[in-house]
BANURO-9764 format. One record per atom (N, C-alpha, C): residue number from 1; residue in one letter; chain; atom name; x, y, z. Coordinates in pm, whole numbers, plus 32768, in hexadecimal, padded with zeros to 4 digits. Layout:
     k   r   c    a     xx     yy     zz
   NUM   A   A   CA      X      Y      Z
...
This chain:
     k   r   c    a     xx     yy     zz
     1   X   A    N   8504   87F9   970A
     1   X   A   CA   8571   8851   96EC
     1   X   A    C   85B1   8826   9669
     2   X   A    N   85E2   885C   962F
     2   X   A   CA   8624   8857   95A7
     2   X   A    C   86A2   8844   95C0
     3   X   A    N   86E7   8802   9574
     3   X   A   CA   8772   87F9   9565
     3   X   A    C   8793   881A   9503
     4   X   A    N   880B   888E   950E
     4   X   A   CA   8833   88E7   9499
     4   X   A    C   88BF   88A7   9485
     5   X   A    N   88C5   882F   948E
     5   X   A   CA   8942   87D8   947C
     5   X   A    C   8984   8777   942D
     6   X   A    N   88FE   8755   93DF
     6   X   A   CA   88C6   8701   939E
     6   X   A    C   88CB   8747   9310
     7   X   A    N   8922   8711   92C5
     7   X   A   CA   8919   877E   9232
     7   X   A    C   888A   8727   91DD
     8   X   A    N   8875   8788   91A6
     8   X   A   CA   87FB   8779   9141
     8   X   A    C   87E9   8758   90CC
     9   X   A    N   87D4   86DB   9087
     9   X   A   CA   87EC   86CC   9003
     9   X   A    C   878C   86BF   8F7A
    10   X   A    N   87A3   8758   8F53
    10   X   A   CA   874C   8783   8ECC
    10   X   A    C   8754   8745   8E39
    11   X   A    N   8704   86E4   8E2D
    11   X   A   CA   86FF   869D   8D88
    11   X   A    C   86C8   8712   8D30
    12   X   A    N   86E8   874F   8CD8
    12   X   A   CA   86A7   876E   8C7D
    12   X   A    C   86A7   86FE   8C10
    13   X   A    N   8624   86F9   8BAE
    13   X   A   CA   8657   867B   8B53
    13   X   A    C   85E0   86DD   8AD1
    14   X   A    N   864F   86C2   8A6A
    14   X   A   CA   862F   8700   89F4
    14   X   A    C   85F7   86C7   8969
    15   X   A    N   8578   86EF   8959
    15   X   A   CA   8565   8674   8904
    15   X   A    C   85D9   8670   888E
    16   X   A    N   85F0   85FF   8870
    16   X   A   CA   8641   85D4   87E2
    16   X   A    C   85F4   8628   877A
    17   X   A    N   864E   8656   8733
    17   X   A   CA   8635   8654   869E
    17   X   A    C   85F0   8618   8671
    18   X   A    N   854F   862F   861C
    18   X   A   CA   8529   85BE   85F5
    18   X   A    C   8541   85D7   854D
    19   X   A    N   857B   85A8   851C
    19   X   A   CA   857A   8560   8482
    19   X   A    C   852C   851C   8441
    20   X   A    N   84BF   854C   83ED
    20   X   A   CA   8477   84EC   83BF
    20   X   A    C   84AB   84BB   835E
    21   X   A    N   8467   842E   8343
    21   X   A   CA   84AC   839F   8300
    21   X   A    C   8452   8397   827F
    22   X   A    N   8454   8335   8219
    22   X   A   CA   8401   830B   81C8
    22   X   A    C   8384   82C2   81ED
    23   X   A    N   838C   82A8   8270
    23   X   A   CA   8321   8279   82B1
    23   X   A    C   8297   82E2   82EF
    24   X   A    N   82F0   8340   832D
    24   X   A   CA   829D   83AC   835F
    24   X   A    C   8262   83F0   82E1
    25   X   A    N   82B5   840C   8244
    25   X   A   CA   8276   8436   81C1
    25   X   A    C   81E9   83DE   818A
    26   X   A    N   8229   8392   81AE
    26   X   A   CA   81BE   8352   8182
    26   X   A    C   813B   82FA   81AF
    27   X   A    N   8149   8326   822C
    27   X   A   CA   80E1   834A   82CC
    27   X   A    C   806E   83AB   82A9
    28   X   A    N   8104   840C   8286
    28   X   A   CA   8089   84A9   8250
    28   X   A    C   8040   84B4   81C1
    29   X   A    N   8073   845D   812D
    29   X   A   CA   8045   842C   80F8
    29   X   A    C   7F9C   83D9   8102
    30   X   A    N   7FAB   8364   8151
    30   X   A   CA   7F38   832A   8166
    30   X   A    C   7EF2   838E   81A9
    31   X   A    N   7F1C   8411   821D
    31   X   A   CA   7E94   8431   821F
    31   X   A    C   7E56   8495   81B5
    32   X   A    N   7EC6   84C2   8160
    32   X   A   CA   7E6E   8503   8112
    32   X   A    C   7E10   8499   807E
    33   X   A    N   7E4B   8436   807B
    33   X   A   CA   7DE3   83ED   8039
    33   X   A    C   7D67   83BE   8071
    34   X   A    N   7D7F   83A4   8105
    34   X   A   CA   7D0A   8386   8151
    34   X   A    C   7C93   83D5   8143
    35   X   A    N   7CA6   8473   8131
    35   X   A   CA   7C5D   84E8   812B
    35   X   A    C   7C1F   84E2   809F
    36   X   A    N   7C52   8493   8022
    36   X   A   CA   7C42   849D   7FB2
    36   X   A    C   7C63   851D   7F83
    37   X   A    N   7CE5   8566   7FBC
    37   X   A   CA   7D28   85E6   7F73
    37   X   A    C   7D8F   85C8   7F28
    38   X   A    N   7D88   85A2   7EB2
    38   X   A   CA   7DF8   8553   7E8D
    38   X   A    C   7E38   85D4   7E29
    39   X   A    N   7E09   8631   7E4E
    39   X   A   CA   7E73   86BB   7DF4
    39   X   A    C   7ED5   86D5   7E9A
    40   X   A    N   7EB8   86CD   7F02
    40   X   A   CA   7F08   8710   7F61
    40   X   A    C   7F88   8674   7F78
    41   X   A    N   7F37   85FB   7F46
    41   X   A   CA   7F66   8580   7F44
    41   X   A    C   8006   8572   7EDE
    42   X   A    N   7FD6   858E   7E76
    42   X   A   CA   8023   85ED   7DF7
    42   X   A    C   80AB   8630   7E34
    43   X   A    N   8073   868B   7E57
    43   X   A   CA   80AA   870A   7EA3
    43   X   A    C   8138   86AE   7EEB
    44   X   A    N   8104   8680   7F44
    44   X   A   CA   814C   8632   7FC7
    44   X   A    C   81A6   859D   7F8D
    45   X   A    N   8163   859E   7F39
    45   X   A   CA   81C0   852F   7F01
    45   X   A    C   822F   859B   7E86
    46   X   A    N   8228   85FD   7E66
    46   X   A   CA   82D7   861B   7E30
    46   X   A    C   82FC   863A   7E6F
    47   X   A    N   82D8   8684   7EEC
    47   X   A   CA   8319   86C1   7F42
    47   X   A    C   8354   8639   7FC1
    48   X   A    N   833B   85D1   7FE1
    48   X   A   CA   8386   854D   7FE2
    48   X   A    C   83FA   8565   7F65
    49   X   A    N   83F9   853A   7EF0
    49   X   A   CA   8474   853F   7E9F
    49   X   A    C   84C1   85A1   7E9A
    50   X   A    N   848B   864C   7EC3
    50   X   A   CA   84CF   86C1   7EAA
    50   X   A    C   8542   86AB   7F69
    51   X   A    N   850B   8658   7FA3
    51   X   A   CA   855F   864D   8040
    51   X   A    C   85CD   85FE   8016
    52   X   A    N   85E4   85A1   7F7E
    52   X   A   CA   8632   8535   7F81
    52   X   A    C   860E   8495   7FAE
    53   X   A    N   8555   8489   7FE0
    53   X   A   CA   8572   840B   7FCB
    53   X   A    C   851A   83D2   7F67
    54   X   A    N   8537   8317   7F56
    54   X   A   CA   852B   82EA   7ED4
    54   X   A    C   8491   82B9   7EFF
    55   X   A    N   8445   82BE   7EA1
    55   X   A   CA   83C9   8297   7EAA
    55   X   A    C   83C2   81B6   7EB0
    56   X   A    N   8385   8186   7EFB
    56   X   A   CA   8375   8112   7EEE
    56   X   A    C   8307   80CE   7EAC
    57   X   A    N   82D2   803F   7F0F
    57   X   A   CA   8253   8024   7EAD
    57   X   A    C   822D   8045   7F16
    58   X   A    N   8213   807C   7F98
    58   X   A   CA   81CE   8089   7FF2
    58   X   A    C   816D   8102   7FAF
    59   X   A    N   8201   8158   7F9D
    59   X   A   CA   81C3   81FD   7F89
    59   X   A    C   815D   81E2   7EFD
    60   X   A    N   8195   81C4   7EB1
    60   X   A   CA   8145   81A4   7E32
    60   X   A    C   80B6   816B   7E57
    61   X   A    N   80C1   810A   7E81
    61   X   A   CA   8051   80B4   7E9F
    61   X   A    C   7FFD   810F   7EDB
    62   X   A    N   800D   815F   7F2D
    62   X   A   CA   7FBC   81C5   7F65
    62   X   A    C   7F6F   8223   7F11
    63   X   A    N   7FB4   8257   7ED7
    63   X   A   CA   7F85   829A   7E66
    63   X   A    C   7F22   8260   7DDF
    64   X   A    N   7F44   81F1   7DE7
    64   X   A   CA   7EFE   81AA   7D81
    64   X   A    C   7E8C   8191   7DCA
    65   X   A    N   7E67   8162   7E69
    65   X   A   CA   7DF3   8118   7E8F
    65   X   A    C   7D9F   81B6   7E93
    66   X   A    N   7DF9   8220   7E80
    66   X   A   CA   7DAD   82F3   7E86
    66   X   A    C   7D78   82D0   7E45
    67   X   A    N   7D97   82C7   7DB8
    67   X   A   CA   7D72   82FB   7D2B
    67   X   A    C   7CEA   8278   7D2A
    68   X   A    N   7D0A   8221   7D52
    68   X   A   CA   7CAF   818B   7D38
    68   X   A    C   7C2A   81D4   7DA5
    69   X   A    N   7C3A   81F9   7DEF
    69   X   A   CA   7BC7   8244   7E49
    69   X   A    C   7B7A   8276   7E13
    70   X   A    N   7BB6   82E4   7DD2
    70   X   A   CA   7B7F   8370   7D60
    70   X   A    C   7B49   831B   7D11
    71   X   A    N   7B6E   82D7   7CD5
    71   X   A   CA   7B1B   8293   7C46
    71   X   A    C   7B76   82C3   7BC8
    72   X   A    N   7BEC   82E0   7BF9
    72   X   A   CA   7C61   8331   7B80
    72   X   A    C   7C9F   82BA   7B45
    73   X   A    N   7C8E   8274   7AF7
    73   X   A   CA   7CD8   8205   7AA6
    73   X   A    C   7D43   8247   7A6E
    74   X   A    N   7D27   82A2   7A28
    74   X   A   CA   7D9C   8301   79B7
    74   X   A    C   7DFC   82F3   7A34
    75   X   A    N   7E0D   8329   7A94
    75   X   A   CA   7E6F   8363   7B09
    75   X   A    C   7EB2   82B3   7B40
    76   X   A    N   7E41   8277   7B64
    76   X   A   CA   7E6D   81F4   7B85
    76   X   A    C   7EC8   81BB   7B3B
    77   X   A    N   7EC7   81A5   7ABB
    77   X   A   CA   7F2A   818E   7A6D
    77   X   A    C   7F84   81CE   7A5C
    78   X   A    N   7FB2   8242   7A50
    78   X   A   CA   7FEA   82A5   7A3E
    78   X   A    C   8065   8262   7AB8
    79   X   A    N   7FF4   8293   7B4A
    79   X   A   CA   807B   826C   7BBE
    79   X   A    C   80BE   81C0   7BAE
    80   X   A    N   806D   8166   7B7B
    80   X   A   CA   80A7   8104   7B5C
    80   X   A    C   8139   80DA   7B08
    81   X   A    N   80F2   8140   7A9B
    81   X   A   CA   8198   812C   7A23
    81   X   A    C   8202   8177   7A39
    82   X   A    N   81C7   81E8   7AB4
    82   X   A   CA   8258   8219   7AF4
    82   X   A    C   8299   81D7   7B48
    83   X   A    N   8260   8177   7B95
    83   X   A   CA   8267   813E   7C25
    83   X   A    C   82E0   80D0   7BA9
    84   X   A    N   82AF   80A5   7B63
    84   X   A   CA   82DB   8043   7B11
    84   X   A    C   8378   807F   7AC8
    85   X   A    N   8369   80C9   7AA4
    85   X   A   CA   83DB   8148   7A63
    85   X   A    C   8444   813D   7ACA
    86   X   A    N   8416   813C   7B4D
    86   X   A   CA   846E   8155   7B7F
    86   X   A    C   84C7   80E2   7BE3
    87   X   A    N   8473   8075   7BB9
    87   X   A   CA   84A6   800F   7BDA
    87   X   A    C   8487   7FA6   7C47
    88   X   A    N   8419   7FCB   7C47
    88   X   A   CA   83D2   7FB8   7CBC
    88   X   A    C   8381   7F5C   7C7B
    89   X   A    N   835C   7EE8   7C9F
    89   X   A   CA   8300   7E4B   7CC6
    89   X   A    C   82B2   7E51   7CEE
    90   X   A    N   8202   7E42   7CBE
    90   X   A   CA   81C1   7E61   7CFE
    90   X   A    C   818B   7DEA   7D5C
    91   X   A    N   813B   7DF0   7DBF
    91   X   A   CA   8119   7D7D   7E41
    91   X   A    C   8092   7D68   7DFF
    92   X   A    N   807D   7D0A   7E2B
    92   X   A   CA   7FB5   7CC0   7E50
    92   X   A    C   7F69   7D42   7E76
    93   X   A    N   7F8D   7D8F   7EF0
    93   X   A   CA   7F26   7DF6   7EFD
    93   X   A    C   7F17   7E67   7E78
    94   X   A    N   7F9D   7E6D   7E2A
    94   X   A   CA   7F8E   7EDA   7DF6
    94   X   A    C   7F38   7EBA   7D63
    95   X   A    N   7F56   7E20   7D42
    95   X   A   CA   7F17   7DDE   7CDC
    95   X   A    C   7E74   7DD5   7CDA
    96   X   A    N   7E4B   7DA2   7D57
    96   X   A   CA   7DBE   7D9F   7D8E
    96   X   A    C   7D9A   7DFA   7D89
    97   X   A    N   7DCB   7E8A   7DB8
    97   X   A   CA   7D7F   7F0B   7DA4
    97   X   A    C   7D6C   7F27   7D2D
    98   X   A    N   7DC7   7F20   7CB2
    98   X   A   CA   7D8A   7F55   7C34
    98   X   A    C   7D4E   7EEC   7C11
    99   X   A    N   7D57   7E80   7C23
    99   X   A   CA   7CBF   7E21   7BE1
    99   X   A    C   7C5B   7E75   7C2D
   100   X   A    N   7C62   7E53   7C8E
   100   X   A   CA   7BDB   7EBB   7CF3
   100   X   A    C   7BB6   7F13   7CB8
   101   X   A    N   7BEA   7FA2   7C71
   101   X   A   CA   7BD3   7FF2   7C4D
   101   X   A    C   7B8C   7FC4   7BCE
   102   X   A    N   7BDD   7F5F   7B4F
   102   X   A   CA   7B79   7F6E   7B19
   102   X   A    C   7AFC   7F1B   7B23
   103   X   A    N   7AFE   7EB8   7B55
   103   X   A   CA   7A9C   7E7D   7B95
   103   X   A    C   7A26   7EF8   7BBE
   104   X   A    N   7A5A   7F48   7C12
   104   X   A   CA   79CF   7FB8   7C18
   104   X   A    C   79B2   7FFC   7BB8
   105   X   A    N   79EA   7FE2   7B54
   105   X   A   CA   79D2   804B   7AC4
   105   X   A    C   7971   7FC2   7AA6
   106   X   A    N   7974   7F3F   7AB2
   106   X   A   CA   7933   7F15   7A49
   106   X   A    C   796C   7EAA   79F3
   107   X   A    N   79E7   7EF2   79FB
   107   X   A   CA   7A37   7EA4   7977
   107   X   A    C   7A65   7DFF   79A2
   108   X   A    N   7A24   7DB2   795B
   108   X   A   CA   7A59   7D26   7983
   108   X   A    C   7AAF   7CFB   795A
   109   X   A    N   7ACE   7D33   78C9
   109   X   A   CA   7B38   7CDB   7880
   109   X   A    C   7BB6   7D2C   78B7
   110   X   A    N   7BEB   7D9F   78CD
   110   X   A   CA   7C4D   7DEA   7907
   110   X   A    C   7C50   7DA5   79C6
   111   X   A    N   7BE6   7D7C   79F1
   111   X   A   CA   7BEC   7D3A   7A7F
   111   X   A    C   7C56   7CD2   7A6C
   112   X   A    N   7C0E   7C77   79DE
   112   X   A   CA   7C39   7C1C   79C9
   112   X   A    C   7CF0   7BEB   79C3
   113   X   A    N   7CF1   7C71   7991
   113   X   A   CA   7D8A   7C8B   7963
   113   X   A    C   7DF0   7C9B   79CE
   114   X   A    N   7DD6   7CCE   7A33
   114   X   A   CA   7E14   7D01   7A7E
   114   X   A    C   7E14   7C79   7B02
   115   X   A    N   7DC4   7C53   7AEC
   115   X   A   CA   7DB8   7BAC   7B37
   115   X   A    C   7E0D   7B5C   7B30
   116   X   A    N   7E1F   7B25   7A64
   116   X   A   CA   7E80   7B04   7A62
   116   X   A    C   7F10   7B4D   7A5B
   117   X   A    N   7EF6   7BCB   7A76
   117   X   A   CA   7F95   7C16   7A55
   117   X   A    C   7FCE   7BE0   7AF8
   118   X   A    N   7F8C   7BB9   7B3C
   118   X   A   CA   7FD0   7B67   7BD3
   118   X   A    C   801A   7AFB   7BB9
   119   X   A    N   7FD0   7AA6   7B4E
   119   X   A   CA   8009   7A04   7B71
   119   X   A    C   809C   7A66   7B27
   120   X   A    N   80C7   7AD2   7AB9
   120   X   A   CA   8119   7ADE   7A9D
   120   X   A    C   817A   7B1F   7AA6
   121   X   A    N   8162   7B55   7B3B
   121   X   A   CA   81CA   7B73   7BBF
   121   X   A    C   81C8   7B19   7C04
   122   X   A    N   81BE   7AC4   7BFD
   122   X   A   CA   81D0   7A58   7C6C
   122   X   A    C   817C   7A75   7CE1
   123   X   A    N   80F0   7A9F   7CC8
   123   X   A   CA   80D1   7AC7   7D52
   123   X   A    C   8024   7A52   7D74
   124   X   A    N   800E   7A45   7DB2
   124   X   A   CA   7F93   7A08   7DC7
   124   X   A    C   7F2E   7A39   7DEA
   125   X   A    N   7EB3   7A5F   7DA5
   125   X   A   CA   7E58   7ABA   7DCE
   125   X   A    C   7E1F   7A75   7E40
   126   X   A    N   7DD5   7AF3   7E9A
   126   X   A   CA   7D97   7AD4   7EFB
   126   X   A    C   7CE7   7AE6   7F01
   127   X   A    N   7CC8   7AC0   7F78
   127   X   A   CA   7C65   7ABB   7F5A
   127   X   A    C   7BFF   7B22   7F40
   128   X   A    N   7C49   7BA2   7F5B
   128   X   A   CA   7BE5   7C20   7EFC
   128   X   A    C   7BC1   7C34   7E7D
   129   X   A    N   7C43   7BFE   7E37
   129   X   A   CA   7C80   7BFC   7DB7
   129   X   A    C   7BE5   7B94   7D67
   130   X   A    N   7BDE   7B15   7DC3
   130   X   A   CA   7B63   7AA6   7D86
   130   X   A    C   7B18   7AE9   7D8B
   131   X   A    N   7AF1   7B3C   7E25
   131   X   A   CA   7A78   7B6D   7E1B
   131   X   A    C   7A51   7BE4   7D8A
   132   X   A    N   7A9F   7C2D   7D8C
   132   X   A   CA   7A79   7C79   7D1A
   132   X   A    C   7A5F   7C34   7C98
   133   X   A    N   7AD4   7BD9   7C5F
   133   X   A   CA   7A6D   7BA5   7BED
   133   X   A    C   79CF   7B40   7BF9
   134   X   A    N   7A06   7B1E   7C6B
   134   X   A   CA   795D   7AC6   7C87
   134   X   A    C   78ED   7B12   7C6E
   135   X   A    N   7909   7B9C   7CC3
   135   X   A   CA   787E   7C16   7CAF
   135   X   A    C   7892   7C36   7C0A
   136   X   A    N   7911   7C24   7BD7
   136   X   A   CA   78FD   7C62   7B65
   136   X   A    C   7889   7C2E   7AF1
   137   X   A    N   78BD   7BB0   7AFE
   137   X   A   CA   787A   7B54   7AA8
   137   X   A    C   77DD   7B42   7A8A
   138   X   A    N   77B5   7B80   7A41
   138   X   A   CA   772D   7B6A   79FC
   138   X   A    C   76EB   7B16   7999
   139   X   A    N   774F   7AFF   7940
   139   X   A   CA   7707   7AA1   78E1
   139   X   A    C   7760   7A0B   78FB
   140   X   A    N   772E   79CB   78E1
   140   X   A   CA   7727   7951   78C0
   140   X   A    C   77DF   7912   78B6
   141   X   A    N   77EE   796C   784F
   141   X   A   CA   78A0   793D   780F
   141   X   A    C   78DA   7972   785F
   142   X   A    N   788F   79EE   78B0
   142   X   A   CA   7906   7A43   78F8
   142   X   A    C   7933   79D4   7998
   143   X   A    N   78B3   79C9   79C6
   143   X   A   CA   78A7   7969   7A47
   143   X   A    C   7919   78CD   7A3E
   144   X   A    N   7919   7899   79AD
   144   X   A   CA   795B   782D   7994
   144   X   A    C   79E5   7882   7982
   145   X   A    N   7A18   78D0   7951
   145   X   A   CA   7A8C   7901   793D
   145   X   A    C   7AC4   78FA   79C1
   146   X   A    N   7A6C   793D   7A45
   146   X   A   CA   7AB3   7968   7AA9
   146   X   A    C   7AC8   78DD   7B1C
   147   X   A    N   7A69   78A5   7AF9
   147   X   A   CA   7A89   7819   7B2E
   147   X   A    C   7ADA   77C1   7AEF
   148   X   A    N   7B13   77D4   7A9B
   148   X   A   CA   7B87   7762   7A60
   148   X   A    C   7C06   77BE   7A65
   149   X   A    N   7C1E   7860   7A8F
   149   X   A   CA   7C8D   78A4   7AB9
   149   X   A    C   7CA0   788A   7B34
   150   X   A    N   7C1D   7867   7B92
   150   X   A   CA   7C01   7876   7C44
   150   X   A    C   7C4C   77D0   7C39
   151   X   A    N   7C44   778B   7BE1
   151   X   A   CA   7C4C   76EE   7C08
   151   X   A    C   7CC9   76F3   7BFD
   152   X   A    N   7D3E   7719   7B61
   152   X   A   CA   7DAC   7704   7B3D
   152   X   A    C   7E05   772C   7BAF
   153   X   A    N   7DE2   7797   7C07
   153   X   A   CA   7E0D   77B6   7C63
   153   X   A    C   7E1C   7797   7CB9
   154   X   A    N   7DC8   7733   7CE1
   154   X   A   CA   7DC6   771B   7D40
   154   X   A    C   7E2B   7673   7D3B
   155   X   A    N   7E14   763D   7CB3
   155   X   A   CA   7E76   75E5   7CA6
   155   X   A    C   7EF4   75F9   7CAF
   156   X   A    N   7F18   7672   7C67
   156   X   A   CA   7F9F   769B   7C5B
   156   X   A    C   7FCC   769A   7CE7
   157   X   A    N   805D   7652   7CD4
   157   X   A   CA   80A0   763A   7D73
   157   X   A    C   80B9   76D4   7DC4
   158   X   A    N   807E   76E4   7E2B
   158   X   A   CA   8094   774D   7E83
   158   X   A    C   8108   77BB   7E48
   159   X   A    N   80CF   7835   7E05
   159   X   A   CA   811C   78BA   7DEF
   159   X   A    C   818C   78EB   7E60
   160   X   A    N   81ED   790D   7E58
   160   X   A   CA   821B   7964   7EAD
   160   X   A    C   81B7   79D0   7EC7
   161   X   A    N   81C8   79D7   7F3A
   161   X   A   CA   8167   7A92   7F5F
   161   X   A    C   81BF   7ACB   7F6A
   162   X   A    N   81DF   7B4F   7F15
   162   X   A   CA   8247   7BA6   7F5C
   162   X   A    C   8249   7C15   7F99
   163   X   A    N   81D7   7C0D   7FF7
   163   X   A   CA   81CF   7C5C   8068
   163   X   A    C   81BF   7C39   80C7
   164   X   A    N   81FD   7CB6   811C
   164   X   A   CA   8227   7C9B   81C2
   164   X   A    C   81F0   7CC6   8231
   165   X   A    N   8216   7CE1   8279
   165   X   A   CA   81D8   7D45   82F5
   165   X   A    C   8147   7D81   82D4
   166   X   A    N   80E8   7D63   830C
   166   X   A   CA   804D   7DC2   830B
   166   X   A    C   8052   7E10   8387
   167   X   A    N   802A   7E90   8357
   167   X   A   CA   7FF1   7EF9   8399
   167   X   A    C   7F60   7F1D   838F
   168   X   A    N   7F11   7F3C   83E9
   168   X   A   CA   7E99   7F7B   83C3
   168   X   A    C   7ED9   8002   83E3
   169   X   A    N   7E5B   8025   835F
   169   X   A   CA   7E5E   80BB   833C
   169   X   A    C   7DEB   80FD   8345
   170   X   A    N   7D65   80D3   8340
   170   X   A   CA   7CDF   8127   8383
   170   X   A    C   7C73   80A1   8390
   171   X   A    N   7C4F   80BF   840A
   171   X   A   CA   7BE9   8090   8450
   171   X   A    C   7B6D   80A1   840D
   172   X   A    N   7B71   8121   83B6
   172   X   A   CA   7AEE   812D   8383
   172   X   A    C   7AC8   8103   82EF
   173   X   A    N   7B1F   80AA   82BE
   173   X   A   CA   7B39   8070   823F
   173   X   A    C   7B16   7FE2   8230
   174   X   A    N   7AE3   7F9E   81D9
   174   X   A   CA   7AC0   7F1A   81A9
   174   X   A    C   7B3F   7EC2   81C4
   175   X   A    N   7B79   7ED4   8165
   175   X   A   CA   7C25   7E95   815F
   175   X   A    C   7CA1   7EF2   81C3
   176   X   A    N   7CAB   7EEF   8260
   176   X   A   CA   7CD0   7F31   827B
   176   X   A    C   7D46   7F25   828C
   177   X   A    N   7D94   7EF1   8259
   177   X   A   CA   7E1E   7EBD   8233
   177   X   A    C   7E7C   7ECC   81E5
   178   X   A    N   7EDA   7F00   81C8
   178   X   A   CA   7F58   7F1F   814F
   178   X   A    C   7FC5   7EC3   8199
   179   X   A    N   801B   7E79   8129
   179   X   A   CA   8092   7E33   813E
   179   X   A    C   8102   7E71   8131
   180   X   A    N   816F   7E6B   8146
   180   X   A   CA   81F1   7E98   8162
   180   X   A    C   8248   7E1E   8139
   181   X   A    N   82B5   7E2C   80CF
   181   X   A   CA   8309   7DD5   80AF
   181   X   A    C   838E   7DDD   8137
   182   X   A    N   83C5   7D60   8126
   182   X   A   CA   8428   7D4F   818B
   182   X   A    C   848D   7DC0   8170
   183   X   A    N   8493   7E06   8136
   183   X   A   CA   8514   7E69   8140
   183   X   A    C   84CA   7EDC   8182
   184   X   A    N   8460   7F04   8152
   184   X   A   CA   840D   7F6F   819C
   184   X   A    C   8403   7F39   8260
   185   X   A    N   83FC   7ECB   824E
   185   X   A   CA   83F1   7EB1   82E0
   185   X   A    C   8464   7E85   8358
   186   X   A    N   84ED   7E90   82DD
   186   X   A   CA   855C   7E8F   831E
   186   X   A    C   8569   7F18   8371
   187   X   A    N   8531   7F76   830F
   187   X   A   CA   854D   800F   8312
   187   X   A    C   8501   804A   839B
   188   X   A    N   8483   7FEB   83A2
   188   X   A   CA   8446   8029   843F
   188   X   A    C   84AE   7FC3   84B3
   189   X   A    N   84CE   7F7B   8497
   189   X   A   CA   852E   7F0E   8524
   189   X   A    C   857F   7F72   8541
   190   X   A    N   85CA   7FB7   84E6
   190   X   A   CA   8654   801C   850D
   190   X   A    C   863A   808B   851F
   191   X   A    N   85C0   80B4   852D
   191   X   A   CA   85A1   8121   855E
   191   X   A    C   853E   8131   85C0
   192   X   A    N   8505   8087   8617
   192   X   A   CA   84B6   808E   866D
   192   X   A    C   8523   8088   86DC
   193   X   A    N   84CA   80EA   874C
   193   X   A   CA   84F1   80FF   87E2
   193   X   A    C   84C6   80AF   884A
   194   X   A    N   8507   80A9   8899
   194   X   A   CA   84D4   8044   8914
   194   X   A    C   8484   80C3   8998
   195   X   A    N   83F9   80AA   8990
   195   X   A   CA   83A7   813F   89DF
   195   X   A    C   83B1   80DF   8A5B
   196   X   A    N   83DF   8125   8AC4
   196   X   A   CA   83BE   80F0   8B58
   196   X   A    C   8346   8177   8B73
């Protein structure tokens, strides 16, 4: 028998508002670089600045590892001296990728450059960074060059790294990893939820 005595209590529950963040922009970012569409990539990144927010080195860095995909140097640089324009520092990953890039062009002495453009951020290359000039190296002077940069380095007292928090970003990638500076990763603490 039922008891009609007993009042009944109806939750409706509504989802929140969701607001996307500079995080979620630039979520949707990586996947359109992932796709190698870096005009819809384009696209999605003013329309990030046309919402009001400020581009980081995350977002940048993203864009740069696009263009480094494509084989677009012109563009790679391009997003660099804006990233730079605007005040923005670039990290180890974002440094490593344009050696990378030109490293796949070929170019050793521009690898070269960008190797040491680390020791002069204070940053310490890693070990992708060796690997590329190691493959680079063909002749003779070039192999001794990269071993007395691989050595100085390694003397030089421990670099600051100034990156923070790792995320993977595709499973189906060599380097499947991008860094996040500590302010970028303050930004996910205050906006992570506790899921029961």
């Amino acid at each position: 028998m039922h008891n009609t005595n007993h009042s009944s209590r109806i939750i409706v529950l509504f989802p929140r508002r969701y607001f996307p963040d500079l995080c979620s922009y630039t979520t949707m970012l990586s996947a359109y670089v992932n796709a190698s569409d870096m005009e819809a990539a384009e696209k999605f990144f003013k329309r990030l600045i046309q919402d009001g927010f400020e581009p980081n080195v995350v977002t940048y860095g993203t864009l740069i590892k696009g263009y480094a995909k494509i084989n677009n140097l012109e563009m790679v640089m391009k997003k660099y001296e804006e990233m730079l324009d605007r005040g923005i520092k670039a990290n180890q990953t974002i440094l490593t990728t344009i050696m990378d890039a030109y490293g796949k062009s070929g170019d050793f002495d521009s690898a070269v450059h960008w190797f040491k453009e680390m020791e002069s951020n204070g940053i310490s290359p890693d070990k992708k960074a060796k690997n590329v000039l190691l493959s680079l190296a063909k002749a003779d002077h070039e192999r001794e060059e990269v071993n007395e940069l691989i050595v100085h380095f390694s003397e030089t007292k421990s670099l600051p790294n100034v990156n923070g928090v790792v995320r993977f970003v595709d499973e189906d990638e060599e380097d499947n990893y991008e860094y996040f500076d500590d302010e970028l990763a303050k930004t996910y603490d205050e906006h992570a939820e506790e899921v029961s």
